[in-house]
N, C-alpha and C positions, 0 to 999 in steps of 0.2 A: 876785307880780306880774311878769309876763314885759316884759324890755327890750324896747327893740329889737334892740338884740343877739343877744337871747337867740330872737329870731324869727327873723335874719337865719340864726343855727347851724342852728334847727329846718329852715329852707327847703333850708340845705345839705348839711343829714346824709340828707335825704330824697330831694334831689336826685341825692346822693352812691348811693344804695340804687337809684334807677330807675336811673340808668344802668349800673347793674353786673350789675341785673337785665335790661335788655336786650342786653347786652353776650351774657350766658349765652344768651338765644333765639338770638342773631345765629351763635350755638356751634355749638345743638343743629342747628338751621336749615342748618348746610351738609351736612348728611346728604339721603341719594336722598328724594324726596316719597314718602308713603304714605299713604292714606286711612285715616283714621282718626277717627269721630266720638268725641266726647265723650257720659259719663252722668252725672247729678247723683246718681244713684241709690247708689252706694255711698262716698261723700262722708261723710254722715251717721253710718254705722256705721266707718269707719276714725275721724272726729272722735272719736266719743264713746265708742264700743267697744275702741280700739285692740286688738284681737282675735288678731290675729296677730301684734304685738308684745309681746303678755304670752304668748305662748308661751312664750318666755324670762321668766322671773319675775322674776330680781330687775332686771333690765337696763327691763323692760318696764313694772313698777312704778314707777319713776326717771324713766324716760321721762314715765309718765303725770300724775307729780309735776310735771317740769318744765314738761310743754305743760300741763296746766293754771294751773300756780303763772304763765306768763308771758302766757298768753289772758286771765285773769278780767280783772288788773289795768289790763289794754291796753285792754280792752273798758269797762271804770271811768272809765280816764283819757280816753275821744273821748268818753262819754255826759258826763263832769265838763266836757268843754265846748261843750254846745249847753245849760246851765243845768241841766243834771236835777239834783233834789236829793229828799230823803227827810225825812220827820219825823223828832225826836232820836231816839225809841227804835231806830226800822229803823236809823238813820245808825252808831247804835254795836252795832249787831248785825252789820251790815254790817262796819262796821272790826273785830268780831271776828273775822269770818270770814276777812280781808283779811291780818288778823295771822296767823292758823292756816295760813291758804295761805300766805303768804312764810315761814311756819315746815317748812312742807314743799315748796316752793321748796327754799329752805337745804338738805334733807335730800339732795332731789333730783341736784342740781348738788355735793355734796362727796362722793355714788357714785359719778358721772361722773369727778371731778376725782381720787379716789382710783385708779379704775379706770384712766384714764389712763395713771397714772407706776406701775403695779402691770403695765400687761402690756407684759410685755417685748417680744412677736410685733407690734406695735401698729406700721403703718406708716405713718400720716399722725396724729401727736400735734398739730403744731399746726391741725390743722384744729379740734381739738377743746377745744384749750387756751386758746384767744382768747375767743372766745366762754362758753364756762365756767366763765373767771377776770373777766370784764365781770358776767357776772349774780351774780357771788359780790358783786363792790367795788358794785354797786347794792342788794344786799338789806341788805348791812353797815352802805354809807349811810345809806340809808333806815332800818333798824332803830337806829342810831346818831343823827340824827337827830331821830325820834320821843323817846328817850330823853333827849336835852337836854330837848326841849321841854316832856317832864313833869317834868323837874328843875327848871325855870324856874317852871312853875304851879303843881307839888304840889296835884294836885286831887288830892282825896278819894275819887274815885271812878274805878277805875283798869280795872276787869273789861274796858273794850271793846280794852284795847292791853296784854297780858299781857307781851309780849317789850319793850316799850318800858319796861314798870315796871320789869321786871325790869333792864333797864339801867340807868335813872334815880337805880337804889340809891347806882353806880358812878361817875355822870357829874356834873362842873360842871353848876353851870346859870347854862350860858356863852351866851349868844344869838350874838357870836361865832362858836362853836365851832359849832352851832345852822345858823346860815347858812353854813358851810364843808362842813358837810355834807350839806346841801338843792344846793348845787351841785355838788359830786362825786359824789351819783347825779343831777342831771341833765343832768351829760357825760357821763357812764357810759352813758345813758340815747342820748343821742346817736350816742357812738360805737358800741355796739350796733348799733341801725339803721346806721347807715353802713354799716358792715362785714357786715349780713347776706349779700349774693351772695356776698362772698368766703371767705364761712367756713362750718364746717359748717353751719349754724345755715340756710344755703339750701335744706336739703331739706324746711323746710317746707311751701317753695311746691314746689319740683320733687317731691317724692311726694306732692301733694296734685292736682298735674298729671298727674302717672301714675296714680293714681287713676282720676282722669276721663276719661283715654284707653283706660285698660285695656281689653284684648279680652271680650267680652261671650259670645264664641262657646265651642267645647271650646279647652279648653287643650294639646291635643293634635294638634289640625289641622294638617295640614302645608301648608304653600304648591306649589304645582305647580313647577316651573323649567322656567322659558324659555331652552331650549339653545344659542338662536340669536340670544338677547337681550342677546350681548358677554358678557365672561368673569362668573364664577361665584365666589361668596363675595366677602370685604373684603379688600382690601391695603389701602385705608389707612382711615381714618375717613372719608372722604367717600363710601364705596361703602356704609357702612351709612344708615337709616332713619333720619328724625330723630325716630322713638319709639326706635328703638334706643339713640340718643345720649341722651337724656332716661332711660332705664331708668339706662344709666350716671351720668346728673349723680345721680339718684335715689338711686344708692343709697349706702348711711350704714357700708358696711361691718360688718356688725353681724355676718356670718359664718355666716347660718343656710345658706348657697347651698352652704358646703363640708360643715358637717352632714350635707348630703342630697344629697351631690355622690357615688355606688357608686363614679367612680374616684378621688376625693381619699382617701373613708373607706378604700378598698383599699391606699393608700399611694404609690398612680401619681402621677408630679410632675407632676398638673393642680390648680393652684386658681383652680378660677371667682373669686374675688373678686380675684383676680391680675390675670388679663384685664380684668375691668371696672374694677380700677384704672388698668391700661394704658390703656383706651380712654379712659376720663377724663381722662388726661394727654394724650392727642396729641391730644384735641379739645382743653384747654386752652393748648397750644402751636400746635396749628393755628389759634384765634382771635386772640393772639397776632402 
């Protein structure tokens, strides 16, 4: 049963999240205007296909571990409150499936967190370290947790919470211990949200906004130039687009750009994801 307290944090951690998320538009936003409609149309297969992120296999399998392991649950927790509810059998078919996915959650997020502190070239860790060590302390919670609670009840019949049995071998059943745990994942829970614009965890929304603005036309099209339209290229981040700046918030550094970069792969000192690091910094300092 939620305090008022406990509403007062939820109002602030969400408040905490809008304005960091507009803070970011107010970012991309100081770039030149450029028309640019949005499509619903490839929305769909980047959600569900992640298609070009399992290019990369095991990075892209991880990925699709963790946006799934942290959508179902989200999506669980807003329908749990406008009453939706299920007969028993669906309800523990459901918390099996619920368990399996926060077991591959787990899987997900300790690639990430391995891969992290394994590459040595890796030049924004904490972007990725906040965020990847919050959803570790909310599944541990959470699976810790559950495991009091069937240490407490010792029911008989254990098949719908596999990872929770499996703890309960282990744990008191401490109700206590029980409720100490029910509340450190739902700070965790909290600070999460909170912290999304500020940490990696924001290119949800911004490559799901790139997405939807994406060019529709050849990808090869050039723009004409206006000779006499004042000087020519960026000196600073205010002279680029604010698709331009959004490509940059976009992207997760993941390194396919130097892949398939003919002068990086040649060995010439260009790394595209250099620059759009750069340009992500002086718009974060130009907001700032």
């Amino acid at each position: 049963m939620l305090t008022a307290f406990d509403v007062l944090l939820i109002i602030a951690a969400f408040f905490i999240m809008g304005a960091g998320f507009l803070r970011r538009r107010s970012a991309r936003r100081m770039g030149r205007e450029e028309r640019r409609s949005g499509t619903w149309s490839g929305l769909p297969r980047y959600f569900l296909g992640h298609d070009k992120i399992l290019r990369n296999r095991r990075p892209g399998t991880a990925h699709l571990l963790v946006f799934w392991g942290v959508m179902v649950p989200l999506l669980a927790a807003v329908l749990a409150q406008f009453g939706f509810s299920l007969p028993r059998t669906p309800a523990r078919i459901l918390s099996l499936f619920m368990d399996l996915l926060g077991l591959a959650l787990l899987v997900g997020v300790l690639y990430f967190l391995i891969r992290t502190f394994k590459a040595a070239a890796l030049k924004e860790p904490k972007r990725t370290l906040l965020p990847l060590t919050l959803l570790l302390l909310i599944l541990v919670a959470g699976f810790l947790a559950e495991g009091v609670r069937l240490s407490i009840l010792d029911p008989e019949d254990t098949w719908s919470s596999p990872v929770g049995w499996v703890l309960s071998m282990g744990l008191p059943a401490s109700p206590l211990l029980m409720q100490m745990m029910i509340r450190v994942h739902f700070f965790a829970v909290l600070v999460f949200v909170a912290t999304l614009p500020f940490t990696f965890m924001h290119h949800a929304v911004t490559a799901s906004m790139n997405v939807y603005y994406r060019r529709t036309g050849p990808r090869g099209d050039l723009r004409p130039l206006d000779l006499d339209g004042g000087p020519l290229g960026a000196a600073t981040v205010r002279d680029l687009s604010w698709k331009q700046l959004l490509d940059a918030a976009a992207c997760v550094s993941c390194g396919r750009c130097e892949e398939n970069c003919p002068a990086f792969i040649s060995g010439k000192p260009l790394s595209p994801q250099k620059v759009v690091r750069n340009i992500r910094e002086q718009m974060q300092a130009a907001a700032r």
